[in-house]
N, C-alpha and C positions, 0 to 999 in steps of 0.2 A: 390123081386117081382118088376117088370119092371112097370112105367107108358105106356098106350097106348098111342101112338104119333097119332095125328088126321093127314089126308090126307093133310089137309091145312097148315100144320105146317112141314110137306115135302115138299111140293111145296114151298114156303116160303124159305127154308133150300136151296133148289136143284138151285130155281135161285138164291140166294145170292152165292154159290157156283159157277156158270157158270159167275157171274157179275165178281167175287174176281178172277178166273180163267183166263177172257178176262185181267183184270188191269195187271196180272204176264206177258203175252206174250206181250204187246204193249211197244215198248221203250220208258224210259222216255224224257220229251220235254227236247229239251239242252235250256240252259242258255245263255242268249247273252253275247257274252264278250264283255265288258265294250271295246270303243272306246282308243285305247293309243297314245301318241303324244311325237313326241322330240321336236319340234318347241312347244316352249309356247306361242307364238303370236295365234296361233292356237288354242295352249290347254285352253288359257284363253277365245279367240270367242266361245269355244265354252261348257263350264264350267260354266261362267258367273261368277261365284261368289264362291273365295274358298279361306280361310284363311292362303291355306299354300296348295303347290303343293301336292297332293297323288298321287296315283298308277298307275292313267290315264296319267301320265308325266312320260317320261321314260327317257326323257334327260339327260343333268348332271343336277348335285343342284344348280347350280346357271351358266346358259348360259353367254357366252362371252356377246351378243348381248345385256343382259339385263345390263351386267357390266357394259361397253359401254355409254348404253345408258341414266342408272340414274346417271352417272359421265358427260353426256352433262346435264341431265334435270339440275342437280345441280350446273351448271355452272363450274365444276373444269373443272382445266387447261387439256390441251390435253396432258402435260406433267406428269402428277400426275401419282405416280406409281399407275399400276394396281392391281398386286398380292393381298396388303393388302384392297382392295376395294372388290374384290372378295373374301376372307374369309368373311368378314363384312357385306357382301349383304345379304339380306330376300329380298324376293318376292311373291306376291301372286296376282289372280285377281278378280278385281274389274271393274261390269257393262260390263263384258267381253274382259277387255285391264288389259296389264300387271302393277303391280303399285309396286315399290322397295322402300326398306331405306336401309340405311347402319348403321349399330351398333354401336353404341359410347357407350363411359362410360356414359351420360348422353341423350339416346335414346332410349329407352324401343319401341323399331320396333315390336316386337313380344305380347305385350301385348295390349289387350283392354283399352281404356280410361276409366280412374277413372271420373261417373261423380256426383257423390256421394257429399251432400251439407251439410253431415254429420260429423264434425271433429272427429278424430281417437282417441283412449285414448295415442297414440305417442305426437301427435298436443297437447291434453290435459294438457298433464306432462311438454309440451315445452313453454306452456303459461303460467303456474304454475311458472317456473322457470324464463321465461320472459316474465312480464307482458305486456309490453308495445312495443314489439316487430315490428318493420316496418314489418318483415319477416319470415317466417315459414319455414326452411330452405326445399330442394326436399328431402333431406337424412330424414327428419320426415315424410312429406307429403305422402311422392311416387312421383314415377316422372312421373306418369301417370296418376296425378290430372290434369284436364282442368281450373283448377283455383290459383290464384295466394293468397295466404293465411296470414295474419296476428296477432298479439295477439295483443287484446284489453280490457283493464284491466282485464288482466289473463283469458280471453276468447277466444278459437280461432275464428276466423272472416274470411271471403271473400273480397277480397278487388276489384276483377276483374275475368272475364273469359276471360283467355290466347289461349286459343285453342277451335276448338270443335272437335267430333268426326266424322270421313268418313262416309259413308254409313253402313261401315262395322262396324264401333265399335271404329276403332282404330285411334290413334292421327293424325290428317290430317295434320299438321305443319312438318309431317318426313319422308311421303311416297309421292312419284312421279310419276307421270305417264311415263310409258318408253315407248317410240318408238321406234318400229325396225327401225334398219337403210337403 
Protein backbone atom coordinates (compact mmCIF):
# COMPACT_ATOMS: atom_id res chain seq x y z
CA UNK A 1 0.00 0.00 0.00
CA UNK A 2 1.38 3.27 -1.43
CA UNK A 3 1.36 6.55 0.84
CA UNK A 4 -0.76 9.43 -0.96
CA UNK A 5 1.66 12.17 -1.95
CA UNK A 6 -0.22 15.68 -1.39
CA UNK A 7 -0.28 18.14 -4.45
CA UNK A 8 2.41 20.27 -2.58
CA UNK A 9 4.81 17.71 -2.18
CA UNK A 10 4.78 17.47 -6.23
CA UNK A 11 5.04 20.81 -6.81
CA UNK A 12 7.96 20.97 -4.30
CA UNK A 13 9.40 17.74 -6.23
CA UNK A 14 8.74 19.21 -9.97
CA UNK A 15 10.68 22.44 -9.27
CA UNK A 16 13.56 20.91 -7.44
CA UNK A 17 13.67 18.92 -10.59
CA UNK A 18 13.55 21.78 -13.22
CA UNK A 19 16.16 23.93 -10.66
CA UNK A 20 18.67 20.34 -10.72
CA UNK A 21 17.76 20.09 -14.70
CA UNK A 22 18.76 24.09 -15.38
CA UNK A 23 22.47 23.36 -13.05
CA UNK A 24 23.06 19.92 -15.64
CA UNK A 25 22.75 22.21 -19.02
CA UNK A 26 24.77 25.49 -17.77
CA UNK A 27 28.65 25.00 -18.26
CA UNK A 28 30.70 25.11 -15.46
CA UNK A 29 32.40 28.63 -14.52
CA UNK A 30 36.30 28.17 -15.67
CA UNK A 31 38.82 28.62 -13.18
CA UNK A 32 41.28 31.36 -13.68
CA UNK A 33 44.74 30.31 -14.41
CA UNK A 34 46.86 31.39 -12.15
CA UNK A 35 49.24 34.29 -13.81
CA UNK A 36 52.93 32.49 -14.83
CA UNK A 37 56.30 34.26 -15.13
CA UNK A 38 59.89 33.34 -16.44
CA UNK A 39 61.35 36.90 -15.48
CA UNK A 40 61.36 36.66 -11.56
CA UNK A 41 61.85 40.37 -11.14
CA UNK A 42 58.26 40.20 -12.32
CA UNK A 43 57.26 37.06 -10.52
CA UNK A 44 58.43 38.57 -7.30
CA UNK A 45 56.45 42.33 -8.00
CA UNK A 46 54.18 40.61 -8.20
CA UNK A 47 53.76 37.55 -5.70
CA UNK A 48 55.06 39.64 -3.00
CA UNK A 49 56.05 37.31 -0.70
CA UNK A 50 57.00 33.46 -1.27
CA UNK A 51 59.53 31.27 0.47
CA UNK A 52 60.58 29.48 -2.53
CA UNK A 53 59.59 29.97 -6.15
CA UNK A 54 56.06 27.65 -7.21
CA UNK A 55 54.24 26.92 -10.16
CA UNK A 56 53.61 30.72 -11.17
CA UNK A 57 57.55 30.80 -12.07
CA UNK A 58 58.26 28.81 -15.06
CA UNK A 59 61.84 29.93 -15.62
CA UNK A 60 64.74 27.89 -14.89
CA UNK A 61 65.64 27.30 -10.93
CA UNK A 62 67.78 29.59 -10.45
CA UNK A 63 68.14 32.49 -13.38
CA UNK A 64 71.42 33.81 -14.73
CA UNK A 65 70.31 37.29 -13.67
CA UNK A 66 69.76 36.31 -10.14
CA UNK A 67 73.28 34.56 -10.19
CA UNK A 68 74.83 37.61 -11.38
CA UNK A 69 73.49 39.60 -9.22
CA UNK A 70 73.78 38.04 -5.45
CA UNK A 71 77.63 37.41 -6.52
CA UNK A 72 77.60 41.67 -7.13
CA UNK A 73 75.31 42.14 -3.88
CA UNK A 74 78.04 39.93 -2.22
CA UNK A 75 80.77 41.79 -3.26
CA UNK A 76 82.69 38.56 -5.22
CA UNK A 77 85.09 39.20 -7.64
CA UNK A 78 83.76 39.46 -11.20
CA UNK A 79 86.19 36.62 -11.62
CA UNK A 80 84.72 34.14 -9.23
CA UNK A 81 83.62 31.06 -10.94
CA UNK A 82 80.11 30.93 -11.71
CA UNK A 83 78.85 27.43 -12.15
CA UNK A 84 79.40 26.40 -8.41
CA UNK A 85 77.43 29.75 -7.40
CA UNK A 86 74.59 28.56 -9.36
CA UNK A 87 74.21 25.11 -7.95
CA UNK A 88 74.44 26.85 -4.52
CA UNK A 89 71.99 29.67 -5.07
CA UNK A 90 68.18 29.62 -3.18
CA UNK A 91 65.94 32.43 -4.03
CA UNK A 92 62.87 33.71 -3.06
CA UNK A 93 60.79 36.95 -2.59
CA UNK A 94 60.48 39.32 -0.32
CA UNK A 95 58.14 42.63 -0.01
CA UNK A 96 58.09 41.87 -3.84
CA UNK A 97 61.91 42.03 -4.89
CA UNK A 98 64.06 39.16 -5.40
CA UNK A 99 66.27 38.16 -2.19
CA UNK A 100 69.17 35.10 -2.68
CA UNK A 101 71.92 33.19 -0.52
CA UNK A 102 74.18 30.80 -1.56
CA UNK A 103 74.59 27.55 0.43
CA UNK A 104 77.58 26.79 2.34
CA UNK A 105 78.30 24.15 4.75
CA UNK A 106 77.67 26.61 7.42
CA UNK A 107 74.45 28.65 5.83
CA UNK A 108 71.15 27.01 6.39
CA UNK A 109 69.48 29.59 3.44
CA UNK A 110 66.47 27.33 3.35
CA UNK A 111 65.63 27.29 6.82
CA UNK A 112 63.69 29.59 9.19
CA UNK A 113 65.48 31.26 12.23
CA UNK A 114 65.79 29.47 15.33
CA UNK A 115 64.53 31.99 17.75
CA UNK A 116 63.83 29.90 20.51
CA UNK A 117 65.30 31.24 24.19
CA UNK A 118 65.01 27.65 25.18
CA UNK A 119 68.21 25.41 25.36
CA UNK A 120 67.91 21.91 23.60
CA UNK A 121 68.41 18.80 25.64
CA UNK A 122 71.92 18.74 22.80
CA UNK A 123 72.96 22.30 24.59
CA UNK A 124 71.93 20.37 27.94
CA UNK A 125 74.32 17.17 27.54
CA UNK A 126 77.16 19.83 26.14
CA UNK A 127 77.04 21.95 29.34
CA UNK A 128 76.90 18.72 31.43
CA UNK A 129 80.05 17.85 29.99
CA UNK A 130 81.36 21.39 29.80
CA UNK A 131 80.59 23.28 32.53
CA UNK A 132 82.14 26.29 31.95
CA UNK A 133 82.30 26.65 28.33
CA UNK A 134 82.94 30.19 26.42
CA UNK A 135 81.03 28.29 23.64
CA UNK A 136 78.23 26.06 22.58
CA UNK A 137 79.50 24.96 19.49
CA UNK A 138 76.62 25.45 15.81
CA UNK A 139 76.95 21.61 15.39
CA UNK A 140 74.88 21.45 19.07
CA UNK A 141 73.06 24.62 18.82
CA UNK A 142 71.78 24.60 15.09
CA UNK A 143 73.01 26.79 12.94
CA UNK A 144 69.88 28.54 12.69
CA UNK A 145 69.83 29.88 16.34
CA UNK A 146 70.01 33.90 16.28
CA UNK A 147 71.86 33.68 19.44
CA UNK A 148 75.18 33.06 20.32
CA UNK A 149 75.15 30.42 23.36
CA UNK A 150 77.37 29.49 26.30
CA UNK A 151 77.76 27.04 29.53
CA UNK A 152 77.58 28.46 32.73
CA UNK A 153 78.17 26.30 35.63
CA UNK A 154 76.82 23.50 33.53
CA UNK A 155 73.87 25.61 32.36
CA UNK A 156 73.32 26.57 29.01
CA UNK A 157 73.19 30.59 28.79
CA UNK A 158 72.87 33.32 26.12
CA UNK A 159 75.53 35.32 25.75
CA UNK A 160 74.36 37.71 22.70
CA UNK A 161 71.76 38.01 19.71
CA UNK A 162 73.84 37.47 16.49
CA UNK A 163 71.37 37.97 13.97
CA UNK A 164 67.58 38.58 13.68
CA UNK A 165 65.18 37.12 11.48
CA UNK A 166 63.72 39.06 7.77
CA UNK A 167 60.37 39.67 7.41
CA UNK A 168 60.01 36.33 6.41
CA UNK A 169 61.38 34.20 9.24
CA UNK A 170 64.61 33.50 7.88
CA UNK A 171 68.32 34.56 8.76
CA UNK A 172 68.79 38.08 7.44
CA UNK A 173 72.76 38.00 7.83
CA UNK A 174 72.67 35.36 4.51
CA UNK A 175 70.09 36.59 2.03
CA UNK A 176 70.57 39.65 -0.30
CA UNK A 177 68.57 41.61 -2.20
CA UNK A 178 69.32 41.20 -5.94
CA UNK A 179 68.96 43.56 -8.60
CA UNK A 180 68.39 43.01 -12.06
CA UNK A 181 70.91 44.12 -14.07
Amino acid sequence: MSTPVSLRTLAVLGLLGLLLSGCATQPPASMPTPAQFTDAFAYCRAVGNVDAPDARFTGPKVPETIVTGLMRAMKMSPDAPVEPFTRLTVWRCMGGKVVGCSIGANIPCSTKADVGRTASAGMNEFCTANANSDNIPAAVTGRATIYQWRCTNGSPAIVKELTKPDAQGFLAMFWYEVGAQ
